[in-house]
Backbone bond lengths (Angstrom), bond angles and torsions (degrees), N, CA, C in turn:
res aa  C-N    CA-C-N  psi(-1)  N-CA   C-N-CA  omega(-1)  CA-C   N-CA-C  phi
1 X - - - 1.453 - - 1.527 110.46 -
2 X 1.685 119.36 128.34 1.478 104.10 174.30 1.215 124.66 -74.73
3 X 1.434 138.49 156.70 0.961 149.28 167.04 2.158 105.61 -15.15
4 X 1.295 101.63 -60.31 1.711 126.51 -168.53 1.614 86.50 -53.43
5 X 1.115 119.74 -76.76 1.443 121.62 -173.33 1.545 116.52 -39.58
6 X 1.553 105.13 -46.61 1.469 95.36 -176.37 1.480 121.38 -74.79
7 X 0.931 109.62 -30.12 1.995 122.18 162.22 1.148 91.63 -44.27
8 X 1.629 142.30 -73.27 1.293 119.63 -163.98 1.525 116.89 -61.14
9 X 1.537 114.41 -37.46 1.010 106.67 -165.44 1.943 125.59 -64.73
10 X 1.960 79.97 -32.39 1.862 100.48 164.67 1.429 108.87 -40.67
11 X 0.799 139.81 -65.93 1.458 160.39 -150.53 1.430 120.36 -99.32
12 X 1.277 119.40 13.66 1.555 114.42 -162.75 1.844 89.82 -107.60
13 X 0.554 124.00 -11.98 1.572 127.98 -162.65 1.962 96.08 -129.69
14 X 1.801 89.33 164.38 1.726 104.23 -179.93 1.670 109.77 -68.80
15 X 1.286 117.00 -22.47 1.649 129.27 -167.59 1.610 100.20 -151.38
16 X 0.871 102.66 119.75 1.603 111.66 143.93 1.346 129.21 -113.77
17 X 1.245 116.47 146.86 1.755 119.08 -179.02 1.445 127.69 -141.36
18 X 1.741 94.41 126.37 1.742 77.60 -175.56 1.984 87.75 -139.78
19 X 1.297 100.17 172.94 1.602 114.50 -175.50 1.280 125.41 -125.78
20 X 1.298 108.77 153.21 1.535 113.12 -157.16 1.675 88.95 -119.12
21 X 1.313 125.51 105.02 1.363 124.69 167.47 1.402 99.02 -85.00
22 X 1.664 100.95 124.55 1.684 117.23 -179.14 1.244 117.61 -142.06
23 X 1.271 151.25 129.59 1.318 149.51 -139.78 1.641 93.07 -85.35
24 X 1.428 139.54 -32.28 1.527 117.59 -178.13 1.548 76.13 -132.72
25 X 1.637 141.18 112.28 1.120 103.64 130.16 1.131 168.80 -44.79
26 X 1.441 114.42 -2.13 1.463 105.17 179.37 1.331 110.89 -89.60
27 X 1.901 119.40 4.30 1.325 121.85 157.00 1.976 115.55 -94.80
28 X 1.365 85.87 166.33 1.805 81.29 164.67 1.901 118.55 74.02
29 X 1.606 112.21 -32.63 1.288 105.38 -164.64 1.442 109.44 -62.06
30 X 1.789 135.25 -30.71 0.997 117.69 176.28 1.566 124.61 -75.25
31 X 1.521 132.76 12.84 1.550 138.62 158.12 1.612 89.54 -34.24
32 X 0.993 119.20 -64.52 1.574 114.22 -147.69 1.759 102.01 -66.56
33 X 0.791 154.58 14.79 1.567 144.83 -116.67 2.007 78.93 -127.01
34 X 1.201 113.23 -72.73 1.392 113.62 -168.56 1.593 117.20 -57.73
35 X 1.815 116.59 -39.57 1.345 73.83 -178.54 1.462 116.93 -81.60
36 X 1.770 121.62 -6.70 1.151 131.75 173.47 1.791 104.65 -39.08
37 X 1.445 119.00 -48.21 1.289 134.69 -169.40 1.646 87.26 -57.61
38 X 1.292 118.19 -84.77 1.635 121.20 -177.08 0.992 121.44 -54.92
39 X 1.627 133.29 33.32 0.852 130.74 149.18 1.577 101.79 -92.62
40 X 1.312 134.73 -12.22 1.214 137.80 -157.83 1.900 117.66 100.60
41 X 1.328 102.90 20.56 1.681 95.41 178.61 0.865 95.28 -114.18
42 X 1.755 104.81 124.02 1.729 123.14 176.81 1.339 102.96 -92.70
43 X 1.259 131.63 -3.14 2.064 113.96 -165.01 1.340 95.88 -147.39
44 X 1.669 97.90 122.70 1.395 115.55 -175.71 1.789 112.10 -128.54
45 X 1.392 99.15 144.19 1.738 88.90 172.66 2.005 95.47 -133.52
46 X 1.332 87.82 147.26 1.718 87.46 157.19 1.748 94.86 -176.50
47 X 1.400 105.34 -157.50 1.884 96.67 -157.62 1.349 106.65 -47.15
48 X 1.254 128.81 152.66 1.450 119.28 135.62 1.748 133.73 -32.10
49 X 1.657 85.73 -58.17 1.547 89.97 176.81 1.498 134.96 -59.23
50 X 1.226 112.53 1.40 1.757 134.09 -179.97 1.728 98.56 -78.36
51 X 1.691 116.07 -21.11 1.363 97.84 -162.21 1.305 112.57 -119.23
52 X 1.588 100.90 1.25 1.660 124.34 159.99 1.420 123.95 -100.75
53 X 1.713 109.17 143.63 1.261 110.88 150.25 1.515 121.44 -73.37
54 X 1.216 114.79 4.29 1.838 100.68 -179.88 1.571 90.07 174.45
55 X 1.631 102.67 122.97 1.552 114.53 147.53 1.900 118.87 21.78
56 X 0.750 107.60 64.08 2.083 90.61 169.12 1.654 91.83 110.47
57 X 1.408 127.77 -13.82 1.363 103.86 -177.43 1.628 126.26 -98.39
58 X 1.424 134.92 178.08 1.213 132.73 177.94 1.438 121.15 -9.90
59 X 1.180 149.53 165.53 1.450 155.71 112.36 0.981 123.80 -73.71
60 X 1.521 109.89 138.62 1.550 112.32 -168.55 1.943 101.50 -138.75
61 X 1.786 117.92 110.64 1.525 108.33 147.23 1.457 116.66 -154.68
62 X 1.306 107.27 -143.80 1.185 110.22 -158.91 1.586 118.87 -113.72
63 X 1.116 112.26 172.40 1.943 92.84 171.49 1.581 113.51 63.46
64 X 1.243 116.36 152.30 1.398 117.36 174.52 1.421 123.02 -106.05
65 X 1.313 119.07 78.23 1.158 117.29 -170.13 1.376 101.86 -138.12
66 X 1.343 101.36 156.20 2.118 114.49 -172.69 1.090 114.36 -37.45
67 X 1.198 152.95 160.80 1.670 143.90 169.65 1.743 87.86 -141.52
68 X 2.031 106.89 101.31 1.249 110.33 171.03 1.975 116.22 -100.49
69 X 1.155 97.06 124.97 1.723 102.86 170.76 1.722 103.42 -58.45
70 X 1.207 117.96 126.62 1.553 113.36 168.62 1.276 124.62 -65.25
71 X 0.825 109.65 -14.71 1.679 122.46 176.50 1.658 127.75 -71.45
72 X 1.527 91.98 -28.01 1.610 109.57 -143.69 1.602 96.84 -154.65
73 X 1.390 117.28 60.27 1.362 121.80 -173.95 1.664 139.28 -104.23
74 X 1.327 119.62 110.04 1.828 102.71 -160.17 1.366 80.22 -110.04
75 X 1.299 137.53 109.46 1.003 157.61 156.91 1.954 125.43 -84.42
76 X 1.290 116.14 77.89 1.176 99.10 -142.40 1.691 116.43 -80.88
77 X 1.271 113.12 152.12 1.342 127.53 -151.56 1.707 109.77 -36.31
78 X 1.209 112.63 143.66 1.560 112.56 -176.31 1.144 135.13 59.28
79 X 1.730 119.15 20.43 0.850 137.08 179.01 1.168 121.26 -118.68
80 X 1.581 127.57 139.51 1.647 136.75 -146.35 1.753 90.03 -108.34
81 X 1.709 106.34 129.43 0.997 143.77 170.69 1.697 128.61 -111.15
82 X 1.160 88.30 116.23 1.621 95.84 -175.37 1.568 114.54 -113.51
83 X 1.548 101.36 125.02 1.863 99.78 -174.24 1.548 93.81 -123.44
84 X 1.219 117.06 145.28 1.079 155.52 -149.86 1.822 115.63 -120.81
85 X 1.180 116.32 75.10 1.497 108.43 -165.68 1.294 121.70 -142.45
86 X 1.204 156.04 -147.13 1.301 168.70 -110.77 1.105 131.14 130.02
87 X 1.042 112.75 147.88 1.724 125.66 -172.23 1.700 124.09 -51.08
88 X 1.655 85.36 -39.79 1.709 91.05 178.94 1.459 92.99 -80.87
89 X 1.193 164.97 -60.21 0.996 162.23 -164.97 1.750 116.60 -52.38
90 X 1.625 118.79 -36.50 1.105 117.17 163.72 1.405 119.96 -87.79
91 X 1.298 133.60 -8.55 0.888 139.11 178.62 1.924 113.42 -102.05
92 X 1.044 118.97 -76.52 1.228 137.67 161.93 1.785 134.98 -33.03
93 X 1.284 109.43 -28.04 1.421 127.96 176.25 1.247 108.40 -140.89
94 X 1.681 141.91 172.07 1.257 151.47 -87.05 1.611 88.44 -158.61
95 X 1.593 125.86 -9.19 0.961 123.45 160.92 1.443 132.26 -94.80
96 X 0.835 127.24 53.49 1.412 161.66 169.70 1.248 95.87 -39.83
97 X 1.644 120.89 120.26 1.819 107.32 159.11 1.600 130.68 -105.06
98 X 1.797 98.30 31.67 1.553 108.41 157.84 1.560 122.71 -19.25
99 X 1.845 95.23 -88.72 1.500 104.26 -178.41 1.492 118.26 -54.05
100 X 1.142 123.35 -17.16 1.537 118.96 179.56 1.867 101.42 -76.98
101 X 1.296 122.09 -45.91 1.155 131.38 164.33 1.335 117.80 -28.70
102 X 1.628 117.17 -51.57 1.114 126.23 -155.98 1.090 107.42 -79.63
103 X 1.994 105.70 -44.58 1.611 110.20 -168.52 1.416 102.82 -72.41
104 X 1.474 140.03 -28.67 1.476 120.29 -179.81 1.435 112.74 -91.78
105 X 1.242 135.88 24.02 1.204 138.06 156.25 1.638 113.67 -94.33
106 X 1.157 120.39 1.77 1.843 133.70 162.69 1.915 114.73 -145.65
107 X 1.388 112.43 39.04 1.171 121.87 152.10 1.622 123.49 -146.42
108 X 1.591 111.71 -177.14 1.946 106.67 178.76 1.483 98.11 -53.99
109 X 0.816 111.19 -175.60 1.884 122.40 148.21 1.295 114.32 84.72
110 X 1.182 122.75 128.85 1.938 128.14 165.10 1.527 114.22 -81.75
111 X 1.214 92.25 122.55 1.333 117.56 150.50 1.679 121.58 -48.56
112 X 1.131 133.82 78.23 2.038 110.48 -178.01 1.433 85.23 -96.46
113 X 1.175 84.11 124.36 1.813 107.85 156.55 1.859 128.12 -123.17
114 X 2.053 85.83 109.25 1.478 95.80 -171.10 1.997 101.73 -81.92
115 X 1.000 117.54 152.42 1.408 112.69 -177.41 1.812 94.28 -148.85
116 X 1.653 105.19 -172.09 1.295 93.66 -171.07 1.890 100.89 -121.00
117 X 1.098 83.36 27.48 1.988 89.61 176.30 1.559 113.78 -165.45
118 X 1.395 109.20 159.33 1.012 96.35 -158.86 2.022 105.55 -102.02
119 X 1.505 91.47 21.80 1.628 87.60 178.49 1.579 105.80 -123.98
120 X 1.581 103.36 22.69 1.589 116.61 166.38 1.320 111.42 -38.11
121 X 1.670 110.43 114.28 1.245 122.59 167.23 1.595 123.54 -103.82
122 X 1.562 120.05 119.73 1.668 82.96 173.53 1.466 119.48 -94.05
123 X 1.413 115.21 173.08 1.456 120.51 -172.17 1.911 104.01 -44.49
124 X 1.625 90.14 139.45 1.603 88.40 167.74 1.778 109.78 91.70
125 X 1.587 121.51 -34.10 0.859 122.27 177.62 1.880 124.12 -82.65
126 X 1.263 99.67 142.70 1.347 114.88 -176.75 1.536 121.00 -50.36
127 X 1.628 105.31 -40.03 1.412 114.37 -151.22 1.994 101.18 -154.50
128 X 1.099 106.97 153.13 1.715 130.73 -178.42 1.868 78.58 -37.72
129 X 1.277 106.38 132.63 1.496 100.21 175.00 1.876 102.30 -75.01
130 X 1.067 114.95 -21.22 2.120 110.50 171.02 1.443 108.89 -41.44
131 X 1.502 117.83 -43.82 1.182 138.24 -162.85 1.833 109.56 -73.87
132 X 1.306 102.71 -37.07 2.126 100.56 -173.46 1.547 99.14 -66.10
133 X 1.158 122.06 159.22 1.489 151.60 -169.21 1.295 96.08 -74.62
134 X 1.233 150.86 5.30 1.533 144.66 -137.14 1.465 80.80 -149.76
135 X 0.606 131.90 -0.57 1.892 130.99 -140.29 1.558 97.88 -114.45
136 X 1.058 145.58 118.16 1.673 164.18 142.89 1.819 99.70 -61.01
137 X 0.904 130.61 87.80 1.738 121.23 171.53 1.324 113.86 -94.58
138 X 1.655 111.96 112.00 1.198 116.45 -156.09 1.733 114.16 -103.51
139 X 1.500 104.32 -3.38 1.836 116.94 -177.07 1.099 96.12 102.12
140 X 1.430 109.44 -141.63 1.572 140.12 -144.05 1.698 106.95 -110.95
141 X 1.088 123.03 149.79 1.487 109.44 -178.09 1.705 101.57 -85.40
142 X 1.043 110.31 -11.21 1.675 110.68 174.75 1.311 98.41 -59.23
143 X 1.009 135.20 -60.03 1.434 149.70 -165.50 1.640 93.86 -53.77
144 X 1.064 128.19 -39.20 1.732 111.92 176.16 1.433 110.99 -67.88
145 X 1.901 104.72 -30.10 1.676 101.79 -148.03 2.189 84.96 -74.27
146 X 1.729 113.71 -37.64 1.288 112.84 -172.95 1.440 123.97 -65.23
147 X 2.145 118.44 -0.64 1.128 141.41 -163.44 1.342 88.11 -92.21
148 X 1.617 122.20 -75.84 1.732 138.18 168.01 1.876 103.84 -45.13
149 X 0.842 128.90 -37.35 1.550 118.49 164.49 1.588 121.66 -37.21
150 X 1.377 100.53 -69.15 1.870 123.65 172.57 1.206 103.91 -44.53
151 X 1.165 116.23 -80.86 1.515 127.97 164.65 1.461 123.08 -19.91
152 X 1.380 119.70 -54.92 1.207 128.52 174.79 1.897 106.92 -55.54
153 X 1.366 102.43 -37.64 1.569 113.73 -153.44 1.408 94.72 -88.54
154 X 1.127 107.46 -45.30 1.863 101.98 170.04 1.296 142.30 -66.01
155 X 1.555 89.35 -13.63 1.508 109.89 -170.09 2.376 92.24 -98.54
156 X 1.433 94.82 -10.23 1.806 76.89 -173.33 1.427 120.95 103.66
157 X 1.686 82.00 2.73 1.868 83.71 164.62 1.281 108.70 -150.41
158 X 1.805 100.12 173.20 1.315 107.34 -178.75 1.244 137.64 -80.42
159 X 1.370 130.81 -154.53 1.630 137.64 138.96 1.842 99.50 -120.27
160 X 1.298 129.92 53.45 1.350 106.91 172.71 1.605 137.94 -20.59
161 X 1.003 113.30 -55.01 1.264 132.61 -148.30 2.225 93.96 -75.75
162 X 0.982 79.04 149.41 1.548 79.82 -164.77 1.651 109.77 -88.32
163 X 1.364 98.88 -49.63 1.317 122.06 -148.80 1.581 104.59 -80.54
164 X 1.191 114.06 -30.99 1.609 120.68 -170.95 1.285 138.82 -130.28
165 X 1.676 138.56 115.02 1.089 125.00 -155.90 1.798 108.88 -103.72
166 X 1.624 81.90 42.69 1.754 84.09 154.91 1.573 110.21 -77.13
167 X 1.414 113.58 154.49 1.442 101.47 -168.32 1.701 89.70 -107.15
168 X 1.142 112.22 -24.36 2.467 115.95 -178.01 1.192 81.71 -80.18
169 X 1.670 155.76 -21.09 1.262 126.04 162.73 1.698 133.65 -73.26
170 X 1.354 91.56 -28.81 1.803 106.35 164.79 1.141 100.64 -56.13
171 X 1.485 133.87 -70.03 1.352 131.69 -156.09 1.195 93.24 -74.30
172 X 1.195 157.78 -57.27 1.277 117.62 -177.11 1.286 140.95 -100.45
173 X 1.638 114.91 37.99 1.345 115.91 109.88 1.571 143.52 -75.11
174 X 1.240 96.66 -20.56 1.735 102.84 170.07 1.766 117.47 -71.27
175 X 1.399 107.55 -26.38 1.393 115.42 173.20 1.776 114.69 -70.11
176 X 1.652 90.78 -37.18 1.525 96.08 173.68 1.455 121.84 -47.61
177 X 1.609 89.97 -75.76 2.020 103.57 174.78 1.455 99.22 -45.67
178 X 1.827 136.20 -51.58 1.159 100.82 167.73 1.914 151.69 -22.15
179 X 1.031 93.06 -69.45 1.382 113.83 177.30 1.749 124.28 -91.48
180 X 1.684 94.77 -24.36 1.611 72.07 154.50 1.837 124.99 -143.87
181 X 1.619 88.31 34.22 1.479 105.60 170.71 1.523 118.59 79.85
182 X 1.682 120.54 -21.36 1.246 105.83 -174.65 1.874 108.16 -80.98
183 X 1.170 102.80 164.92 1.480 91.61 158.76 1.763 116.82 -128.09
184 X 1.214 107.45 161.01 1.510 132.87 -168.52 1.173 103.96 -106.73
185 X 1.499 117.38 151.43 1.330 128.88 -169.56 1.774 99.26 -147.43
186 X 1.019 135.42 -32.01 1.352 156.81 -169.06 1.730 113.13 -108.64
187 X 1.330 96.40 108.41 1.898 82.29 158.00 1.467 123.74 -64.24
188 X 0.986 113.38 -19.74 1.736 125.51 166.21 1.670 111.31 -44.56
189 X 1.534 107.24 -50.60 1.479 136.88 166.25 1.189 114.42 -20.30
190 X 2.008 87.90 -67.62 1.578 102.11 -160.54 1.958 111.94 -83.62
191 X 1.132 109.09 -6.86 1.477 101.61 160.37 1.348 135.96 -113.75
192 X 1.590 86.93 25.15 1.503 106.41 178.40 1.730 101.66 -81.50
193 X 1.506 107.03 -43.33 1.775 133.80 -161.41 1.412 102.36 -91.29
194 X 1.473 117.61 -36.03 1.273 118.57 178.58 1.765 124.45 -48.56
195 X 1.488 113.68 -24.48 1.897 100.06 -179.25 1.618 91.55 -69.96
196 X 1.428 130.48 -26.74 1.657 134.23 -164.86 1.553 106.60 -98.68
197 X 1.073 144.39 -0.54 1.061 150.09 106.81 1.356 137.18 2.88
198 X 1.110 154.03 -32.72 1.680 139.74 -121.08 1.657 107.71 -70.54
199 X 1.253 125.05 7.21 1.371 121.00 -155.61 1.684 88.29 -95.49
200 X 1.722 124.56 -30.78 1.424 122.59 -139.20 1.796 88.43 -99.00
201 X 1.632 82.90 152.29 1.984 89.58 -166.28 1.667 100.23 -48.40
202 X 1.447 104.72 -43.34 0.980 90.12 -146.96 2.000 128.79 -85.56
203 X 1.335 93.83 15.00 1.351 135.66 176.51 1.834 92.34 -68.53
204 X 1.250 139.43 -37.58 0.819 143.16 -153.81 2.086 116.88 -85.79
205 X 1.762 87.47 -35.56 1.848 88.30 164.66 1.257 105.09 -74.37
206 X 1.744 136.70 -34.86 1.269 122.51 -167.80 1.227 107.85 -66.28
207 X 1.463 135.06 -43.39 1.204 119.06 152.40 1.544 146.60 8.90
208 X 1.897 85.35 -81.63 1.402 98.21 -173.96 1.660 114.61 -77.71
209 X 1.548 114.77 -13.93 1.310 126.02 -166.58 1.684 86.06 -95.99
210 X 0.966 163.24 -51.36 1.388 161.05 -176.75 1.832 103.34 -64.97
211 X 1.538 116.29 -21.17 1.273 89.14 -168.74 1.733 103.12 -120.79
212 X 1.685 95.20 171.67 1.578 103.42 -168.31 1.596 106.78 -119.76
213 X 1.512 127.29 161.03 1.025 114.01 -175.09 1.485 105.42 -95.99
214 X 0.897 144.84 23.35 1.614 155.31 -162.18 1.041 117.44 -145.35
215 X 1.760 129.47 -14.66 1.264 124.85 155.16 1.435 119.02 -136.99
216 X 1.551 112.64 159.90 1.514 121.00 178.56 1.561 126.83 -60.05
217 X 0.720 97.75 145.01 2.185 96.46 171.31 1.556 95.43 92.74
218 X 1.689 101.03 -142.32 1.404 129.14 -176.04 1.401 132.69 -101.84
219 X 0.574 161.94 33.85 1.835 168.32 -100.25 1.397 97.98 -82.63
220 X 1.247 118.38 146.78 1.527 116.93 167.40 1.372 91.73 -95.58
221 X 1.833 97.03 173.46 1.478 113.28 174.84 1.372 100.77 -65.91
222 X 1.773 103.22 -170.92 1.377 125.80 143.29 1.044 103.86 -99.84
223 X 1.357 104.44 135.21 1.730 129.98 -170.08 1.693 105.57 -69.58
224 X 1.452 96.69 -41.36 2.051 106.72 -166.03 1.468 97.34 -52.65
225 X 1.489 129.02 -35.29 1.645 116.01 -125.04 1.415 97.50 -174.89
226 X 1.165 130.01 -18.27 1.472 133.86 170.49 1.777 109.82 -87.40
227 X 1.157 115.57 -54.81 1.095 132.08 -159.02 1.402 111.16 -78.63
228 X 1.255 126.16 -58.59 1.590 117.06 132.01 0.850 126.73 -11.38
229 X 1.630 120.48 -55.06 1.821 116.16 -169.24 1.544 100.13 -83.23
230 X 1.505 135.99 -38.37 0.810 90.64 151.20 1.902 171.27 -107.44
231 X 1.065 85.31 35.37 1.585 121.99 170.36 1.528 104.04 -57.71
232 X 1.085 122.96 -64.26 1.622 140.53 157.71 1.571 102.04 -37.48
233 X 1.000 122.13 -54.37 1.225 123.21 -157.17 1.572 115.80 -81.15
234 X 1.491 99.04 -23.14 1.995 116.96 166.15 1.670 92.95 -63.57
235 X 1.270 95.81 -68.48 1.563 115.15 -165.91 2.000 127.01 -37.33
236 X 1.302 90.10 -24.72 1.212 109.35 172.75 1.576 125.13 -81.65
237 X 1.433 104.60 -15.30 1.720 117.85 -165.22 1.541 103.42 -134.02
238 X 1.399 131.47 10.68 1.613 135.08 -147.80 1.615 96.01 -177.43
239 X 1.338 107.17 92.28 1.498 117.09 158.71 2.128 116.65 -34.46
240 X 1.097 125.07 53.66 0.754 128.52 168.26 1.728 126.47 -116.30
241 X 1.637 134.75 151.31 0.839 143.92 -153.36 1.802 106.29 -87.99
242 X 1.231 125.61 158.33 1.426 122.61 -169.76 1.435 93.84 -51.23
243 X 1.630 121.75 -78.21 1.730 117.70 -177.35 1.542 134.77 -28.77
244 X 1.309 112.59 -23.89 1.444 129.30 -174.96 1.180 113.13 -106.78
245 X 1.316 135.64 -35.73 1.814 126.00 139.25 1.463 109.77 -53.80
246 X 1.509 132.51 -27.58 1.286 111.29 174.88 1.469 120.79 -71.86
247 X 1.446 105.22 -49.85 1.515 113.94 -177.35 1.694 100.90 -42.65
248 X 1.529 114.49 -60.19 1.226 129.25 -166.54 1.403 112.32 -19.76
249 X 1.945 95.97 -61.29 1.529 109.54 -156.89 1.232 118.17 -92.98
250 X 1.584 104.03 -20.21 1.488 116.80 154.23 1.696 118.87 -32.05
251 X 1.891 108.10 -65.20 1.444 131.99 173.62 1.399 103.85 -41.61
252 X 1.497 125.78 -72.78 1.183 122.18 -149.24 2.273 95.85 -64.57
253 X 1.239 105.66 -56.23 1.071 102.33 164.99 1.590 135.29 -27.97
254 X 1.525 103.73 -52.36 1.811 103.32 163.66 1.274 101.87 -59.67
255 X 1.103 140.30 -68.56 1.377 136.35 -167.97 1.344 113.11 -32.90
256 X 1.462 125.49 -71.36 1.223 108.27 170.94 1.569 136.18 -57.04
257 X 1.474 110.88 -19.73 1.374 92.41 154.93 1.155 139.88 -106.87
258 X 1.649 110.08 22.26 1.751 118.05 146.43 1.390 118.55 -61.27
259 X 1.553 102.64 -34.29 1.677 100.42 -154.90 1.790 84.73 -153.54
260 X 1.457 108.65 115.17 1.361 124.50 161.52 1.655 131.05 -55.51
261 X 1.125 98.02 -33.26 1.614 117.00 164.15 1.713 125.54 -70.60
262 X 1.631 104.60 -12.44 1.433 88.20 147.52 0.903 165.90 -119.08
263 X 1.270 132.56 134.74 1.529 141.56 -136.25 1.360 127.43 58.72
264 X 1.652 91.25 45.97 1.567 123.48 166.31 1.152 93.53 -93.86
265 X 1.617 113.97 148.50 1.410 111.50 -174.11 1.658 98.42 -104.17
266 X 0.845 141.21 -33.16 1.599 148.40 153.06 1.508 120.83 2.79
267 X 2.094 81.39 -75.28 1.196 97.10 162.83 1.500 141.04 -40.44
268 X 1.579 93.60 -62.65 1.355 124.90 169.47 1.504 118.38 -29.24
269 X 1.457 112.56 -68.78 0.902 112.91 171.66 1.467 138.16 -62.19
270 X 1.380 117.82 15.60 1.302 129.91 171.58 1.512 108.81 -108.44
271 X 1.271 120.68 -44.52 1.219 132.33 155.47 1.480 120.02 -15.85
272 X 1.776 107.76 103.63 0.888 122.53 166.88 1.718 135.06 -15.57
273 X 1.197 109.06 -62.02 1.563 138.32 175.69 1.575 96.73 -46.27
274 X 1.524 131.56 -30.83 1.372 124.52 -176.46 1.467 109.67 -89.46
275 X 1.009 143.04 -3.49 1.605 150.64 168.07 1.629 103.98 -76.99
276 X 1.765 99.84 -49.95 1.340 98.93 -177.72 1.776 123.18 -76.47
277 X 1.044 110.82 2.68 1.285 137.28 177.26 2.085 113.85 -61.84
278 X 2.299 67.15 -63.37 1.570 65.33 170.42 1.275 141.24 -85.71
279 X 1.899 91.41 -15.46 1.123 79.30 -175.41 1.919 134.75 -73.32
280 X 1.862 101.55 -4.72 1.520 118.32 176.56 1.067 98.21 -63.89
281 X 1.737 128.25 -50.10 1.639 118.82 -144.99 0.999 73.45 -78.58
282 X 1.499 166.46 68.64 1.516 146.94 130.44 1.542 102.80 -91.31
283 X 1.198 129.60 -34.09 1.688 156.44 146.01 0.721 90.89 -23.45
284 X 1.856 148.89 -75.41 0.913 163.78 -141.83 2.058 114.76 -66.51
285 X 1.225 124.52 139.17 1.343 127.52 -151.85 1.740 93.55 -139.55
286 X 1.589 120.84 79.37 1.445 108.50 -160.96 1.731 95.41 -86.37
287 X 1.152 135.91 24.25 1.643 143.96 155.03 1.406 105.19 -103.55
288 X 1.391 124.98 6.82 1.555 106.14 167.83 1.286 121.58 -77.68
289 X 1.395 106.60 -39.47 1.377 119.79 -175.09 1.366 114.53 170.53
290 X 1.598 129.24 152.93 1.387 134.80 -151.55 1.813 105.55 -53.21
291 X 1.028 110.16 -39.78 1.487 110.54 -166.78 1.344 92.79 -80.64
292 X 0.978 134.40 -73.63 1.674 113.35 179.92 1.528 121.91 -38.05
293 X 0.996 104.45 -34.70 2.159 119.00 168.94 1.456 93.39 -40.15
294 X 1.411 111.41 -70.99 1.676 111.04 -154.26 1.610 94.81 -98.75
295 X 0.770 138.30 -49.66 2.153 109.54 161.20 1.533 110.81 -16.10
296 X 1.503 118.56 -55.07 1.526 115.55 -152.74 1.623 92.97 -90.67
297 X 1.536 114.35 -39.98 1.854 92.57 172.89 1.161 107.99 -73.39
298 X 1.488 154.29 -47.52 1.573 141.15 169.31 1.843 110.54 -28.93
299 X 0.937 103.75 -41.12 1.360 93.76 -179.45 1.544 147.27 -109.53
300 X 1.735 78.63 1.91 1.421 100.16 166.44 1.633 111.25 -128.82
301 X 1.321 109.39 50.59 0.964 153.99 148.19 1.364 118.64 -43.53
302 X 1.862 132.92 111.68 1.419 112.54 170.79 1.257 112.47 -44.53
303 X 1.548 128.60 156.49 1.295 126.24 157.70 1.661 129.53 -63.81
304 X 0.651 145.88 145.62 1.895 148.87 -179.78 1.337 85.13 -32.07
């Protein structure tokens, strides 16, 4: 199914539902989040704690899309909402996505609800929510990432990256080998290259997560309680194992406190590598087709 088709199909109904089989859910469920975004869904809710390193502090992601609290939601009229959750979470805690259920089964707008099984019930309900009459059942979220695959391949590009069916992690390794010829095979790879980087989107949360409003440059974490969180916080968006989000965030962390300048945006923006940026997306044909669209705005992109 192409990408085009499944947008309609997301959206043709009050609920749609599809599942993310993942060996622990409470890791991994946000992979699906971006191409969900390129399908055209701007407003998303799922834990809070997915967007923190710790209890009460900052939020940190990617992409520009709504970030709704479930609790506390202005969702504005006729507009398709996608929550992102799990069993222990509907069952187990106070965030329950009953009432959200209820309200898009008597207003505009779809509900997509990613969950981590496919006999996701929410509280109160009779039956596997796939199963109610209201219900759009859309499969497996693999099935989107193998939709954006084709797509990718027809359009002239890849999915490098082996390990992960984030789809904002493909592209930015594919933006990489763009502009500076190597190619990546490993998300491990891509945050190895990423402090040398500044052109790639996703260069842009390390940023804001490295920096403070009270001092200059780059700040490292706190090691006790930051650095951990964000380890968790890879782990949640990047099919990777507890040790390999640790090492990860450990790395990016030394880095900034070898050298204050990285993932300073200051810097950055003087940085050579951003001229050459633009000068590829000039290559770039954003009427060829969607993935060339968002290659050439990612990178011609104001600077930080």
């Amino acid at each position: 199914m192409k990408p085009e088709a499944l947008s309609d199909k997301l959206t043709r109904n009050h609920v749609a539902f599809a599942y993310d089989s993942v060996t622990n859910s409470r890791w991994w469920m946000l992979r699906s989040l971006p191409a969900l975004h390129y399908l055209g869904i701007d407003h998303f809710t799922f834990p809070t704690s997915w967007r923190q390193f710790a209890l009460g502090r900052s939020q940190y992601d990617y992409l520009d899309y709504e970030y709704h609290v479930i609790g506390n939601m202005a969702v504005p009229d006729g507009a398709d909402l996608c929550v992102i959750t799990n069993g222990h979470y509907e069952t187990e805690t106070s965030y329950s996505i009953e009432h959200l259920v209820n309200r898009f089964t008597s207003r505009e707008g779809t509900l997509v609800v990613i969950a981590d099984s496919p006999q996701f019930t929410p509280v109160g309900g009779q039956r596997p929510l796939y199963q109610e009459q209201f219900t759009e059942r859309i499969g497996t979220v693999g099935s989107f990432y193998e939709s954006f695959k084709e797509q990718y391949r027809v359009s002239g590009w890849e999915m490098p990256l082996t390990d992960t069916r984030n789809v904002f992690m493909q592209d930015n390794a594919n933006l990489y080998e763009f502009v500076a010829g190597d190619s990546l095979h490993r998300t491990e790879q891509l945050f190895e290259i990423l402090p040398d980087a500044p052109y790639l989107p996703l260069f842009e949360v390390f940023s804001d997560i490295f920096a403070r409003p009270d001092e200059y440059g780059s700040v490292p974490l706190n090691t006790e309680d930051e650095v951990p969180g964000l380890a968790r916080w890879l782990r949640r968006r990047i099919e990777w194992d507890r040790q390999t989000s640790a090492s990860v965030a450990r790395e990016l962390n030394r880095a900034v406190s070898r050298d204050g300048s990285v993932f300073d945006p200051s810097y950055a923006r003087r940085n050579p590598a951003m001229q050459s940026a633009r000068n590829r997306a000039r290559d770039l044909n954003p009427n060829d087709n969607p993935i060339d669209a968002r290659y050439h705005e990612f990178l011609t992109k104001e600077a930080l």
